[in-house]
N, C-alpha and C positions, 0 to 999 in steps of 0.2 A: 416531574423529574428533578431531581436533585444536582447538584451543581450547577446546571448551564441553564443558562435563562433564553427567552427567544431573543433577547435582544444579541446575545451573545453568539447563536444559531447563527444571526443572520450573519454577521463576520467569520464566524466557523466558514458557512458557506461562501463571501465575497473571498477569502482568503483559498480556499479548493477550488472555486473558477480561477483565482490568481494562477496558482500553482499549474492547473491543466493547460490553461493558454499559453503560458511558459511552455511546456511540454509539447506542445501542437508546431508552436513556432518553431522553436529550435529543430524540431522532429522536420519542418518541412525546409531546414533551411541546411541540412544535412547533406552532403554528396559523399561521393564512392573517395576512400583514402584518409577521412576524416579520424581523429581516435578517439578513445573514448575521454582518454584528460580533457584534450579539448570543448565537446560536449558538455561536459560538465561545467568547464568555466563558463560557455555561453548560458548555459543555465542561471547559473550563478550569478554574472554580468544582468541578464535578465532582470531576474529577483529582484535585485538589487537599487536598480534604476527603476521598479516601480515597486518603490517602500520597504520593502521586508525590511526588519530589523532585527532577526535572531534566526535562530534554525532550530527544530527539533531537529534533523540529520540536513547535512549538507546531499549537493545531488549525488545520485550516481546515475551512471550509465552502464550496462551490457550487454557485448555483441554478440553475433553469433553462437556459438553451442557454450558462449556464457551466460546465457538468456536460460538457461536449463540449470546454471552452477553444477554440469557435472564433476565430479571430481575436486570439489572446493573442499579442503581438508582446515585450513585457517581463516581467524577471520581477516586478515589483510587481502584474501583472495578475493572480497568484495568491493575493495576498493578500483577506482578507472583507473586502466592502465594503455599502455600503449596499441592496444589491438585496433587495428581498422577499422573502417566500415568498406564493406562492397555491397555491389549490386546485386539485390535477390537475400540480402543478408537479412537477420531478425533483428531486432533491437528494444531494450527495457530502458526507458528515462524514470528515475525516482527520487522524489524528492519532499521536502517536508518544513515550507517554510512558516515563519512566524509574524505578524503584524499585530502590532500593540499587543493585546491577551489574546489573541486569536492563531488558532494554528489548522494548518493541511497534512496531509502525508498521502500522496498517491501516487503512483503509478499507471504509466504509460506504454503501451504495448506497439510495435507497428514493424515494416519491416522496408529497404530501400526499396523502392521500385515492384513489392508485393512477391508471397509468399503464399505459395498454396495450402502447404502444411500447418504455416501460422494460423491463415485463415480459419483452417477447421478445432484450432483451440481455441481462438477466440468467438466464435461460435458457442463453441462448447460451452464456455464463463459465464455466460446468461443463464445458464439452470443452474450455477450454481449460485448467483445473484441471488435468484427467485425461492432456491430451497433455505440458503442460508436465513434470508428476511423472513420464510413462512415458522423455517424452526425455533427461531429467536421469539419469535409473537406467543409460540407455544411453549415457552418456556422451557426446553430441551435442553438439556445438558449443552456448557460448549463442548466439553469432550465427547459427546455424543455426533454435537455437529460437524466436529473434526472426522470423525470415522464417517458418516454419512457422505461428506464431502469427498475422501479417501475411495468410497465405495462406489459412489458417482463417476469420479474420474478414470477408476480402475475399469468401469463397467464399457469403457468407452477409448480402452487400453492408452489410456494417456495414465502420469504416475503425478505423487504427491512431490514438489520442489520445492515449497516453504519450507517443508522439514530441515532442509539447510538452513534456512537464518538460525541467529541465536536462540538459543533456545526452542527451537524448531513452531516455532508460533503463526499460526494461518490471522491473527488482529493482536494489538493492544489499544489498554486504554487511552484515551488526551482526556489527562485532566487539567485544571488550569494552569498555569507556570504561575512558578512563585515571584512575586514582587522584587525583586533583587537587580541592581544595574549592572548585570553580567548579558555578554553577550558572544561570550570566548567559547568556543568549539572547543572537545576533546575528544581523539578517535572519530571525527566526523560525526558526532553528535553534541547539540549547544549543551554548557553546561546545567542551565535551569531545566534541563528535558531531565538530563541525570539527575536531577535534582529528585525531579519529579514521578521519577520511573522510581524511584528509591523508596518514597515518602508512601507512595499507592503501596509497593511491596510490602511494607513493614505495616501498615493501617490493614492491610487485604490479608495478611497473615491474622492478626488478631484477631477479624472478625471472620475468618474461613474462604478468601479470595483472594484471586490473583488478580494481578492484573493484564497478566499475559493469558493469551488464549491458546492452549497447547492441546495433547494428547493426555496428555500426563493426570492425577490423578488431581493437583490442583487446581484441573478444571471441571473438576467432576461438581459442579454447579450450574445454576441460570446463570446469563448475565446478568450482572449488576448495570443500574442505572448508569445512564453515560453517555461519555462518546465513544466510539469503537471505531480504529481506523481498520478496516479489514482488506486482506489481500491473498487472496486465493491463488495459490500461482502452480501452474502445472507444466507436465513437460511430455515430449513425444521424440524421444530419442537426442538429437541436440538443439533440439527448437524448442525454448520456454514459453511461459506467456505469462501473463496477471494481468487484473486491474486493482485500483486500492484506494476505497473511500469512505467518507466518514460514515457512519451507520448511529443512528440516533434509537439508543435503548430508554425508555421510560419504564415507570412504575407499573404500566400496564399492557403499552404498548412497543411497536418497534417501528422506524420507518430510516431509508436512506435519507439522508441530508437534502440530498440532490438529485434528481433526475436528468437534468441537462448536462450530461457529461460525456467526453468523446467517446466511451465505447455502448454507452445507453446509444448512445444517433447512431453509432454502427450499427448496431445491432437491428436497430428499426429500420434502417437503410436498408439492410440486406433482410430483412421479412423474418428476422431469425428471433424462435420465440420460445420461450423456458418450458 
């Protein structure tokens, strides 16, 4: 695999247990009135006080039938804001920190006090865990595995809500950050990320790739070696869901980073299987 070494893997990975354990705690330390600014500072407080020292995106959080982004026309609508938390509510924590050359971006799913409706998308995410990893191995278009994924979710009347992020992208790439002693956010994403999202662009143009993983026609490709943070998020009227993690593409092979993560132990917990 080109770029990332094992050694490097293994920090990818110490840095996404970082990130998830943030995400578990805060998630459990949540009650009914809370908002989502808040949230996120405790994230952030988190992080912080165990090492991180940069950001690919700072956190967010959202509640309720913001967990679906219906009706998000801009992108400042993604940013926390003052909406509560109650009891029986959804909730997404997402975040994407950085330690020395090592970076996370994932995504946390759950709801206060549980969620019926939730439950059955998060459910659902485990086939598409298991198809996304089988089609990647087989080298299938990402745009292929965009509509397959599309096709999944629709078969099971749930809809596609990635399509809302920028550029409506179900992964992108982490490729290294550049050496620079920048550590200054801009629009909730660190400057060397930009940096970085830029350099992949303009390199990924030249030789026929993106680095974003869309619909679109510049994914009409394999993936390229890498890291791929992926994050499949669906929705079921105003209850979203996702999960979102590193996905390791080789020269011949594909595998998750990681196994141990809190919706893999859900998943197993509750006998739910792809």
């Amino acid at each position: 695999m080109r770029d990332v070494n094992d050694a490097l893997l293994d920090q990818h990975r110490d840095v996404q247990q970082l990130a998830y354990r943030c995400a578990e705690e805060v998630a459990a330390s949540l009650t009914p009135g809370i908002t989502e600014k808040e949230t996120t500072r405790r994230m952030r407080r988190w992080l912080a006080a165990s090492g991180v020292d940069d950001w690919f995106h700072l956190p967010f959080a959202w509640f309720g039938d913001r967990t679906a982004f219906r009706n998000f026309r801009r992108p400042l609508q993604f940013f926390p804001t003052d909406r509560r938390l109650a009891e029986g509510m959804p909730f997404i924590l997402d975040v994407a920190p950085v330690v020395g050359p090592a970076i996370a971006d994932i995504g946390f799913t759950s709801a206060l006090g549980g969620n019926e409706q939730l439950d059955g998308l998060l459910d659902h995410l485990a086939r598409h865990r298991a198809l996304i990893l089988d089609l990647v191995r087989a080298r299938v278009t990402l745009r292929e595995i965009y509509r397959r994924c599309d096709e999944l979710a629709a078969d099971h009347g749930y809809d596609n809500r990635h399509r809302e992020y920028p550029f409506g992208v179900i992964a992108h790439r982490v490729d290294p950050l550049p050496r620079i002693p920048v550590t200054t956010t801009v629009a909730g994403f660190g400057v060397r990320a930009l940096v970085t999202l830029v350099r992949s662009g303009v390199v990924g143009r030249r030789r026929g790739w993106s680095p974003l993983w869309g619909a679109g026609s510049r994914s009409d490709q394999p993936p390229t070696p890498g890291l791929w943070a992926v994050e499949p998020h669906f929705g079921s009227g105003p209850v979203g869901a996702k999960f979102e993690e590193l996905l390791v593409v080789t020269d011949d092979d594909a595998y998750w980073l990681d196994d141990d993560l809190p919706h893999v132990r859900r998943w197993a917990a509750r006998a739910v299987t792809a």
